[in-house]
KENUTOR-360834 format. One record per residue (C-alpha): residue in one letter; x, y, z. Coordinates in steps of 0.001 Angstrom, whole numbers, padded with zeros to 6 digits, always signed. Layout:
! residues N
AXYZ...
//
This chain:
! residues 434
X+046810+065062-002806X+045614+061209-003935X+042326+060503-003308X+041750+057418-000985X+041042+053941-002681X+036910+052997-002962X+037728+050091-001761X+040122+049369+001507X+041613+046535+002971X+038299+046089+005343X+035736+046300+002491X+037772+043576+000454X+037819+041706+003872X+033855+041785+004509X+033477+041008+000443X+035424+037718+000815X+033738+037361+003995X+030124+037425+002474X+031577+034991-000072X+032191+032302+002244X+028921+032957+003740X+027537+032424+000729X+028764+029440+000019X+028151+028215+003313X+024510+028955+002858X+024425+027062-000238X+025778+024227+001664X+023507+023600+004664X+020604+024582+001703X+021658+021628-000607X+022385+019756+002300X+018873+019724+003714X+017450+019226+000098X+019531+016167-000157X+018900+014163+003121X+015608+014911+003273X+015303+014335-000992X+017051+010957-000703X+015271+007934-001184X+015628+005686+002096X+015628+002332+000565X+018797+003415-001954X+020382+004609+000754X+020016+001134+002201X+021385-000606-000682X+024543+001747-000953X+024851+001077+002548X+024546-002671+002142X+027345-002522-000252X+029482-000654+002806X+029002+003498+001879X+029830+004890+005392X+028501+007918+004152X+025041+006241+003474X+024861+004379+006623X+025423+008237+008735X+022939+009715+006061X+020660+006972+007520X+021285+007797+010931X+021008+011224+010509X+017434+010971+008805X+016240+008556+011259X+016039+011829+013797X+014443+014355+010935X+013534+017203+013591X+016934+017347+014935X+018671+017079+011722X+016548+020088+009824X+016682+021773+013289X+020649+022053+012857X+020286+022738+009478X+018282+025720+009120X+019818+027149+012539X+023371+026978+010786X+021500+028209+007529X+020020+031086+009096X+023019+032304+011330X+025269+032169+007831X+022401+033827+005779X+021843+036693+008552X+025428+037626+009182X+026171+037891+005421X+023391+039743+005332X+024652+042022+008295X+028290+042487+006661X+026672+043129+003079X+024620+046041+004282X+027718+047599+006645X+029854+047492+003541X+027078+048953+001020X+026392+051803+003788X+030193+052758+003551X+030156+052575+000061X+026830+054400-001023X+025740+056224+001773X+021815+056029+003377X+021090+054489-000438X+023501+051181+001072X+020421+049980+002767X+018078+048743-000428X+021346+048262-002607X+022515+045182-000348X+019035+044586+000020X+018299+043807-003140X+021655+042341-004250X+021960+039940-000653X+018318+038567-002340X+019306+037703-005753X+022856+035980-004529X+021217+034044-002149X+018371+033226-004268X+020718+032137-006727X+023672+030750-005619X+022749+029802-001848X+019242+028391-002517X+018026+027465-005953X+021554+026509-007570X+022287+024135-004522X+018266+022979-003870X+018271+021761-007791X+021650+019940-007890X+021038+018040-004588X+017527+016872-006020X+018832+015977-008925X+021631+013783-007602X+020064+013387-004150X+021750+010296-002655X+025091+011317-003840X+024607+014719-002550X+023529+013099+000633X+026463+010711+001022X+028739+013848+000780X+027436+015994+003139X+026642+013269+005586X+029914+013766+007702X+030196+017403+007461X+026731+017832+008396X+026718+015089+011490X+029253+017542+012980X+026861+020379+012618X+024319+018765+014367X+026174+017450+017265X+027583+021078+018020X+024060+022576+017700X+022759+019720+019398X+022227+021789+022769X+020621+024471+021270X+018468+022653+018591X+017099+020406+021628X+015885+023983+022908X+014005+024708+019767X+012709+021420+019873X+011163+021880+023352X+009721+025255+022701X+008101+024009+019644X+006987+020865+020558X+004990+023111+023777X+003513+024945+020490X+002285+022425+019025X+000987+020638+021780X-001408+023343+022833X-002318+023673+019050X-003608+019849+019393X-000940+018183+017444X+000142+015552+018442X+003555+012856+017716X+002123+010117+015022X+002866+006465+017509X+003700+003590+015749X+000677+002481+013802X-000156+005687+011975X+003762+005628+010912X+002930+002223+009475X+000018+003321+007749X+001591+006742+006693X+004961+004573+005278X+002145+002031+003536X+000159+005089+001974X+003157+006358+000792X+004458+003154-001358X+001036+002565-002326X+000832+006444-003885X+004638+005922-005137X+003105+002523-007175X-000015+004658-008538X+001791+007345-009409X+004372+004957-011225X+001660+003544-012919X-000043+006804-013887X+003409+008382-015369X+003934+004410-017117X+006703+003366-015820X+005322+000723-013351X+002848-001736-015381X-000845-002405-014503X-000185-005990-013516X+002642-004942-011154X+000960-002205-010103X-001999-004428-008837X+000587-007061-007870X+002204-004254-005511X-001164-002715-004194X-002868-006498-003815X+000237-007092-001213X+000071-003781+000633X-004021-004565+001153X-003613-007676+002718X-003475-005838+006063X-006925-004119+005360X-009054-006701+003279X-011122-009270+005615X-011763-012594+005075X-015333-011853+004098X-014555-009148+001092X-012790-012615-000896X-014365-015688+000413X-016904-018100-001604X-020098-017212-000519X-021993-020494+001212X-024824-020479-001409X-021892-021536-004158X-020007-023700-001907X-020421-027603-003013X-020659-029638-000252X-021275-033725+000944X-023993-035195+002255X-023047-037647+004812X-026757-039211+004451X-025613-039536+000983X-024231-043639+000332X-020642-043801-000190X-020572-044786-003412X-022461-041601-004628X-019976-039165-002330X-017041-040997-004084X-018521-040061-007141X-019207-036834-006167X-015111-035756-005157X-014569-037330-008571X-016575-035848-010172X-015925-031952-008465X-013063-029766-009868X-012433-029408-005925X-009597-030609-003897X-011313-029883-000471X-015055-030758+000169X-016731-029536+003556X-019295-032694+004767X-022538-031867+006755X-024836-033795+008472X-028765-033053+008370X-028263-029435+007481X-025352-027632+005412X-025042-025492+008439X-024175-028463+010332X-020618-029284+009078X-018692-031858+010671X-015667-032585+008409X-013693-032015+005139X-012853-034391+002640X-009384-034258+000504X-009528-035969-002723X-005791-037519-002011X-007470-039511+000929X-010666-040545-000512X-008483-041992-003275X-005498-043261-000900X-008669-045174+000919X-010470-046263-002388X-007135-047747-003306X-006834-049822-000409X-010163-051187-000235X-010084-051941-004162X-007016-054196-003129X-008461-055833-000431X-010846-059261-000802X-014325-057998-001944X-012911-054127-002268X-016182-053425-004423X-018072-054856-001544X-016630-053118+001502X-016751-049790-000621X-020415-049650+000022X-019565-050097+003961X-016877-047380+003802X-017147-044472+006737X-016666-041645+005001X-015580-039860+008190X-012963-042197+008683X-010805-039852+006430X-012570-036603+007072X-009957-033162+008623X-011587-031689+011405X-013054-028283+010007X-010845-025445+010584X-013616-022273+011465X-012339-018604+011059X-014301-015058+011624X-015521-013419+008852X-013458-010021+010017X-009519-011976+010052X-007756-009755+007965X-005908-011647+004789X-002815-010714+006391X-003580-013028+009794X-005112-015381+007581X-002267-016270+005567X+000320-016332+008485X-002741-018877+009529X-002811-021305+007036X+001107-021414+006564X+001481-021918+010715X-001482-024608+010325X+000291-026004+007354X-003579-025839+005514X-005094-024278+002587X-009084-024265+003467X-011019-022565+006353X-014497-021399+006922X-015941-018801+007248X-018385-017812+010188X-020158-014792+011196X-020268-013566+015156X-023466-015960+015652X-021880-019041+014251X-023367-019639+011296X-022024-020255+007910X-020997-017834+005496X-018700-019144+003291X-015150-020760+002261X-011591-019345+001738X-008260-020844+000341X-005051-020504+000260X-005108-019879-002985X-007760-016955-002495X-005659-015132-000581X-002661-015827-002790X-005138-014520-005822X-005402-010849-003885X-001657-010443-004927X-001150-012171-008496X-004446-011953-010176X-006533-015099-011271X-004885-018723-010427X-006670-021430-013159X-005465-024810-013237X-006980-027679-016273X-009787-028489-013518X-010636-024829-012471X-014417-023719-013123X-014461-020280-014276X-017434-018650-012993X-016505-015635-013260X-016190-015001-016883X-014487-011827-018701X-016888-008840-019069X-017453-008721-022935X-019006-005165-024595X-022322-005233-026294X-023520-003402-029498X-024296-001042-027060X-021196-000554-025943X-022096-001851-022608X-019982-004605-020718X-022349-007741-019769X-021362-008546-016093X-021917-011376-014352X-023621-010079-010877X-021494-012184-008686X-018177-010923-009662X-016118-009001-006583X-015838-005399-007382X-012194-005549-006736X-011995-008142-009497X-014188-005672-011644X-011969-002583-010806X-008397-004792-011446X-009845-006235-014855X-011581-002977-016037X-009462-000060-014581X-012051+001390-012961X-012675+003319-009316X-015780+001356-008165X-015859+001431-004422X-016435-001494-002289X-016580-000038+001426X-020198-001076+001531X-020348-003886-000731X-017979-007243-002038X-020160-007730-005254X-020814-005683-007749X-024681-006664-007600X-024438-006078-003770X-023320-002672-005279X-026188-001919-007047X-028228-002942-004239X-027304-000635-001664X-027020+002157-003975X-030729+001822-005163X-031953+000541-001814X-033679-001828-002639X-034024-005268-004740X-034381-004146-008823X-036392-005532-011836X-034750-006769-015300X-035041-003771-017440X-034415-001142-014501X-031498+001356-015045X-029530+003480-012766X-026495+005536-012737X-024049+006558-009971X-020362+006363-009471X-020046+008166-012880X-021468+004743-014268X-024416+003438-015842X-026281+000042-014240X-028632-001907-016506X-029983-004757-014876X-030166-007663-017657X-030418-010765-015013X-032001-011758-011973X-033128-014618-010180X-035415-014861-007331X-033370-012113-005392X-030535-012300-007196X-028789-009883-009419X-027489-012128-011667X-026537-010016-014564X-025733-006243-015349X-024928-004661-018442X-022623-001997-017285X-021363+001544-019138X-018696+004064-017833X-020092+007473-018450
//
């Protein structure tokens, strides 16, 4: 009598079965890796260059829930029912002992070959993984679609009576800003992305956050005209200043009235030099005649608003004012444009701000006035400047109060020697990073 074969017709049936299970596993598990691995913006440019598949890759990630919804319900219905046949077939095959065998052999296949195999090739060739699965997988989610929207309901209750909440539009902005900013940093900390673009990229993506105040020219170095002043001496003064732009007050610097461009105090010199008795009518010349209207901004515009200001105003000079009115400083164009691309010097440009240079100390002399954002681009240091523009105003707020020459003190993992001061002013620290 011949024995009956180990394995029938059935058995070799369920095998292939689990197979194609299998591999269907390993398909929705790369798939997911890959659309949700894929980099947005290259999808974009393969798009641009007409990929369909990029373009439905791109529609499919726009709707992320839905999309890892389908996923992982197709993924789970393939992974349970091969899991279902393996066991029936091990049971046949060894007995009550079936039931940890196909336990333990369902675990490693589909560790292997239905997660990690498929989860490392889509990540390493994510957008090309992403273009190919893009069709297969938009007809997954359009027949789960019913279902999925289900889920989506019952979780979305869940979550809502946990307190969380949809992100609206602004913290998607900020989240999608955070996210290039920490993609920059971290470009820059692994070296691929340089320290000048790096502060090029992160000087663009704070223009939204930076005020007006944080960058401006504080009012106590602003150079201004006296309009009590004869003409002859303001003439001389423009001249004389490596200034395009020169605010003019009347009785009290507070009180300004106008702004003076160096191209029309020339333009108006020229005339009157050409005219009968020019050096005569010079001294007679209204200064005013040629003066802009001052342009007044808040001290809390964002850079952002202020440079969509000045290019709509077709102007490169504002003031600065506080809530009450008064006078707190200047701002450029140029300022702005200085937040992005580092330091702007021209042949006329003072620089008052010079580089920090090291002592035999091994301390860097600092000139009080300089921005800490300045200090933390030139130096590559972590300085923070929520409560203070200046690195003096720094120093101030951490020691609360107004310090002698000769007085030391350390936070922020730094060391503060104060080697300058006059009247109130910090004019001079010799700083060391600990």
């Amino acid at each position: 009598m011949e024995s009956a074969p180990l394995l029938d017709a059935s058995a070799w049936l369920t095998i292939c079965a689990v197979l194609g299970l299998l591999c269907m596993s390993a398909f929705f598990s790369g798939s997911e890796t890959a659309l949700t691995a894929a980099s947005r913006g290259r999808l974009h440019a393969l798009a641009d260059k007409g990929s369909y598949g990029a373009r439905l890759a791109l529609r499919l990630t726009d709707n992320s829930e839905r999309l890892i919804g389908a996923v992982l319900l197709g993924n789970n219905l393939v992974n349970i029912l091969a899991a279902a046949l393996a066991t029936s077939l091990f049971l046949q095959l060894f007995g009550e002992a079936g039931v940890p065998v196909a336990t333990l052999v369902m675990t490693l296949l589909v560790l292997v070959f239905a997660e990690v195999l498929p989860k490392t090739y889509a990540i390493l060739r994510s957008e090309q993984a992403a273009t190919l699965v893009s069709r297969p997988i938009s007809v997954v989610v359009t027949v789960f679609a019913p279902l999925v929207a289900a889920v989506q309901v019952v979780v979305r209750g869940i979550l809502y009576f946990a307190g969380l909440r949809d992100a609206d539009d602004a913290q998607s902005a900020a989240r999608a800003q955070a996210e290039i900013a920490g993609i920059v940093a971290l470009g820059h900390s692994e070296g691929n992305v340089d320290r000048d673009d790096r502060d090029r990229l992160l000087g663009a993506l704070e223009l939204k956050e930076l005020e007006v105040e944080e960058i401006m020219l504080h009012r106590s170095d602003m150079e201004m005209l006296d309009l009590a002043l004869p003409p002859d001496k303001i003439i001389n003064q423009c001249l004389n200043s490596p200034y395009t732009r020169l605010p003019v007050y009347r009785d009290d610097p507070e009180n300004i009235i106008g702004v003076i461009h160096a191209k029309d105090l020339l333009r108006a010199v020229n005339r009157l030099m050409r005219s009968a008795d020019g050096v005569a009518k010079i001294a007679e010349f209204d200064v005013m005649s040629i003066a802009m209207k001052p342009y007044f901004v808040p001290e809390k515009t964002t850079l952002n608003h202020q440079l969509r200001e000045f290019l709509r105003r077709k102007t490169h000079f504002a003031l600065v004012i506080d809530e009450y009115g008064a006078l707190q400083g200047l701002v450029t164009l140029e300022d702005i444009i200085e937040e992005v691309i580092g330091e702007i010097a021209d042949e006329h440009d003072v620089d008052d701000q010079p580089m920090p240079e090291m002592d035999e100390t091994g301390s860097y002399v600092i000139d009080g006035a300089i921005t800490i954002r300045n200090l933390n681009r030139t130096m590559d240091w972590s300085l923070p400047d929520e409560e203070a523009n200046t690195i003096a105003g720094l120093v101030i707020h951490e020691a609360q109060m107004i310090p002698d020459i000769g007085q030391v003190f350390i936070f922020h993992n730094h060391r503060f020697e104060i080697s300058g001061r006059a009247g109130n002013k910090v004019t001079q620290l010799k700083i060391r990073q600990l």
